[in-house]
C-alpha positions as CSV (number, residue, x, y, z in Angstrom):
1,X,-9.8,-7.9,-1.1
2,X,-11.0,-5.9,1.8
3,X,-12.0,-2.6,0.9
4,X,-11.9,0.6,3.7
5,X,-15.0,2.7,3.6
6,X,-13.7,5.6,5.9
7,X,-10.6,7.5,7.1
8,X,-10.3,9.3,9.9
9,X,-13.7,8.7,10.6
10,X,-14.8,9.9,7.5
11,X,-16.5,8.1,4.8
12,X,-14.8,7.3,1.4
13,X,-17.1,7.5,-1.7
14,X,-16.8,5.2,-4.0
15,X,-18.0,6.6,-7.2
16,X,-18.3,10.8,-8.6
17,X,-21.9,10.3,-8.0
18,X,-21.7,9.1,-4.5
19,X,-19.3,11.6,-3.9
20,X,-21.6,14.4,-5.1
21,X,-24.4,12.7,-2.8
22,X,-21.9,12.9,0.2
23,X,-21.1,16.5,-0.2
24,X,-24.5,17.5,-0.7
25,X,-26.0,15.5,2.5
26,X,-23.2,16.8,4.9
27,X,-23.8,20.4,3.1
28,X,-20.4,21.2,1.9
29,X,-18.1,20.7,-1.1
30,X,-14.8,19.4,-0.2
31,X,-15.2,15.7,-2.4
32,X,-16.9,18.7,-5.4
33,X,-13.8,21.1,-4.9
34,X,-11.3,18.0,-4.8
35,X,-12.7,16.5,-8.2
36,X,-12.7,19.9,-10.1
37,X,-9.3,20.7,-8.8
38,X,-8.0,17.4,-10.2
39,X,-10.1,17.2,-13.4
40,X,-8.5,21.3,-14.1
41,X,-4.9,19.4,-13.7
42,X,-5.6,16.3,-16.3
43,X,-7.8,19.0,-18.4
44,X,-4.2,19.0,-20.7
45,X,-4.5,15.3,-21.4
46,X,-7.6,15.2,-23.3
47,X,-8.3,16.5,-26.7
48,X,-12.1,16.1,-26.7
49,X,-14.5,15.4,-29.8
50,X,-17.9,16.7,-30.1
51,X,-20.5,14.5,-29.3
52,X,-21.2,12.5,-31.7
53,X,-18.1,12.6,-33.6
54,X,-15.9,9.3,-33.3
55,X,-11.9,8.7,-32.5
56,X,-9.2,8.4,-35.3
57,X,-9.1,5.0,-36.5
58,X,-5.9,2.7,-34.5
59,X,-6.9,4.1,-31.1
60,X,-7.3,1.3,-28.0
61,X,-10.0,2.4,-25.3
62,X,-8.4,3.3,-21.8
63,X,-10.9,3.0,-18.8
64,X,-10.1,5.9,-16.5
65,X,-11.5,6.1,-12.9
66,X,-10.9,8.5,-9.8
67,X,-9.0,7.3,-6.4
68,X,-10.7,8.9,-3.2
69,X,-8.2,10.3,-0.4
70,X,-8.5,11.7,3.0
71,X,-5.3,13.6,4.1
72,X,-3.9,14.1,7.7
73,X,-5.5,17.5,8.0
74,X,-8.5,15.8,6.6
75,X,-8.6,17.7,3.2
76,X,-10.2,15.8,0.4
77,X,-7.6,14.4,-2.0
78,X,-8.9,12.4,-5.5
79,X,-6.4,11.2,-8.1
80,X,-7.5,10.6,-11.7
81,X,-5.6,7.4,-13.2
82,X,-6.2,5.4,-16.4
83,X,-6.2,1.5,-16.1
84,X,-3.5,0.3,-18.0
85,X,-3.7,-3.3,-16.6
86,X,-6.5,-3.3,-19.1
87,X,-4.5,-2.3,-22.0
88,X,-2.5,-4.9,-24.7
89,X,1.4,-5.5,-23.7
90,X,3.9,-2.6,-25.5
91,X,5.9,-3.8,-28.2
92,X,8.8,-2.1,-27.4
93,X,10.3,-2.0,-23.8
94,X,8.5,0.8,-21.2
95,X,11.7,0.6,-18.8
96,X,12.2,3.9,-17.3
97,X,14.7,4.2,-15.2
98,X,15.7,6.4,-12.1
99,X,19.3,7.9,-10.9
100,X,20.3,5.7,-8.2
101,X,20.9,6.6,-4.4
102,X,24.7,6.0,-4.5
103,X,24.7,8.7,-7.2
104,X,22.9,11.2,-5.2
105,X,25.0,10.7,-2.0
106,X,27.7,11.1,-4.6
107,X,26.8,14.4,-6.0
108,X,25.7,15.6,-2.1
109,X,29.6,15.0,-1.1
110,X,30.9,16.6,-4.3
111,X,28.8,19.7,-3.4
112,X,29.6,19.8,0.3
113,X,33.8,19.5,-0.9
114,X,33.1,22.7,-3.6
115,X,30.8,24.7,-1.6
116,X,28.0,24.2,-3.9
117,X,24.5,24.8,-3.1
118,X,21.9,22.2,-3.0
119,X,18.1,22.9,-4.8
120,X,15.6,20.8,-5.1
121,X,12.2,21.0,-7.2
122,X,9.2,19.5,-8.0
123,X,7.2,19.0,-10.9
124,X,3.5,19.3,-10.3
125,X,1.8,16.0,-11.9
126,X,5.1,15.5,-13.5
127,X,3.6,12.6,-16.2
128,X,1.4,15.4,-17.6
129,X,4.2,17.2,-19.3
130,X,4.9,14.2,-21.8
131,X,3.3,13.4,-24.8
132,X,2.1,10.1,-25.1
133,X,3.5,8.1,-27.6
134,X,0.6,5.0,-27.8
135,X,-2.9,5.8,-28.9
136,X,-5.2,5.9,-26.7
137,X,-9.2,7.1,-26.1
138,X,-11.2,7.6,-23.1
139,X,-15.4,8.3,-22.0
140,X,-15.9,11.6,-20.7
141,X,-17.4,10.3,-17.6
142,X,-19.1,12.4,-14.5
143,X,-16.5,14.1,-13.6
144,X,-15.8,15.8,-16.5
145,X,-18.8,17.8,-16.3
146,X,-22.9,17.5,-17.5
147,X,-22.0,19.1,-20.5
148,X,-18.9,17.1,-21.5
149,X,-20.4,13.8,-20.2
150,X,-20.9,10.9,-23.2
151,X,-18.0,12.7,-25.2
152,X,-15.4,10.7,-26.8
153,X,-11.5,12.0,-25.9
154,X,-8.1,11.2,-27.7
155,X,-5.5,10.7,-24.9
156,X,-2.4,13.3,-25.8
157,X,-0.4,13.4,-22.2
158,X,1.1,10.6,-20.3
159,X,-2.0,9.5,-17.5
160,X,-0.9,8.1,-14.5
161,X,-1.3,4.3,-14.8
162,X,-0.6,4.5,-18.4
163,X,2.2,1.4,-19.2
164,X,3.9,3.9,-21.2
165,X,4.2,6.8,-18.4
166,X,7.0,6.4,-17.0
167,X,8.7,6.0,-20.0
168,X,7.2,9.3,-21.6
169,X,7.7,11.2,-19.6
170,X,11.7,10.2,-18.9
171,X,11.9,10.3,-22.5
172,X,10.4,14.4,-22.1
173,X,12.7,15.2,-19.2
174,X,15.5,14.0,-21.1
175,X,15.1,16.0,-24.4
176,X,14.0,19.3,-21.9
177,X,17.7,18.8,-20.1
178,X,19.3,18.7,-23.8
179,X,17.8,21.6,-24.4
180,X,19.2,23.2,-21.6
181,X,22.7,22.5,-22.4
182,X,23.0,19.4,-20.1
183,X,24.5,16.0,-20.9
184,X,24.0,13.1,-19.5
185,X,26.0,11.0,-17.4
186,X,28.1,8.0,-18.4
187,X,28.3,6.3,-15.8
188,X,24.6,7.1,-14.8
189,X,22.4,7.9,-17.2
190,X,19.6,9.4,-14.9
191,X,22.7,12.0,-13.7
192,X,22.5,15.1,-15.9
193,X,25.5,17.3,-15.6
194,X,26.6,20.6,-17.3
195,X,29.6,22.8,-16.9
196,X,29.4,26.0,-14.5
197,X,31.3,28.6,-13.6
198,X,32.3,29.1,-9.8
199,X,31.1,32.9,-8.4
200,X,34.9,33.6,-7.9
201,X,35.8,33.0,-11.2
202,X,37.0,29.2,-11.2
């Protein structure tokens, strides 16, 4: 497969190290700032042992690797994933599923009829607010930091290209909306409705 090696005429490392190289020939930091802004993110997904100290017994190795990203405005952009393709088959199902564009446009028309207002949100690395539920360890690798480098790390949050991600982190969303009084939809189970009252009274 044919790999690019620059964006917007500018190059694409393909490791930490050669990223670190990059930054310090063209005397800046925008690949350094980029990896520590990311690693600060997934920083919630790792409980890390000492060095020396080995995982809990039952726990599969996940390789983990960075993605390297030039954006429009051509700020530096890397994205931390684990490599589940490497990773045995789940033995339960790791279907998670989404709410569906008919209910949307659905919803959209109810509000426009009641004179409801639209919001919309969004969750900043939105996987990283589930618990995992398979067992998982990783190698502290570059980008963790000298001083970190070598260690083991038991996986505790649901990494982006985990098979299981998805699924987490639906799973999490779900139990947060019960806990906000919501309940979900019959008819669409990704719809989560609860009962309001109108400004006026109704």
């Amino acid at each position: 497969m044919k790999k690019k090696t620059h964006k917007y005429g500018i190059k694409i490392p393909r490791s930490v190290k050669e990223a670190y190289q990059l930054d310090k020939e063209n005397g800046n930091t925008h690949w350094t700032d980029a990896i520590k802004l990311e690693m600060q993110e997934n920083r919630v997904a790792f409980d890390i042992l000492d060095h020396g100290r080995q995982v809990e017994p039952g726990r599969i190795y996940l390789e983990c690797y960075i993605i390297f990203e030039v954006k429009m405005d051509f700020r530096r952009k890397v994205r931390f994933v684990a490599n589940g393709v490497k990773t045995p088959d789940l033995k339960s199902t790791n279907y998670a599923g989404v709410v569906s564009r008919e209910t949307v446009c659905i919803a959209f028309t109810y509000a426009a009829l009641n004179g409801l207002d639209v919001m919309s949100s969004d969750i900043l690395n939105a996987y990283l607010q589930a618990r995992i539920s398979e067992k998982y360890y990783a190698i502290c690798e570059l980008e963790f930091g000298p001083d970190l480098e070598g260690c083991k790390a038991h996986i505790v949050r649901a990494l982006y290209g985990c098979k299981s991600a998805g699924r987490d982190f639906r799973n999490h969303l779900g139990s947060c909306m019960e806990m906000l009084g919501y309940d979900s939809c019959l008819a669409d189970p990704d719809l989560w409705m609860r009962e309001a009252v109108h400004s006026d009274g109704l």
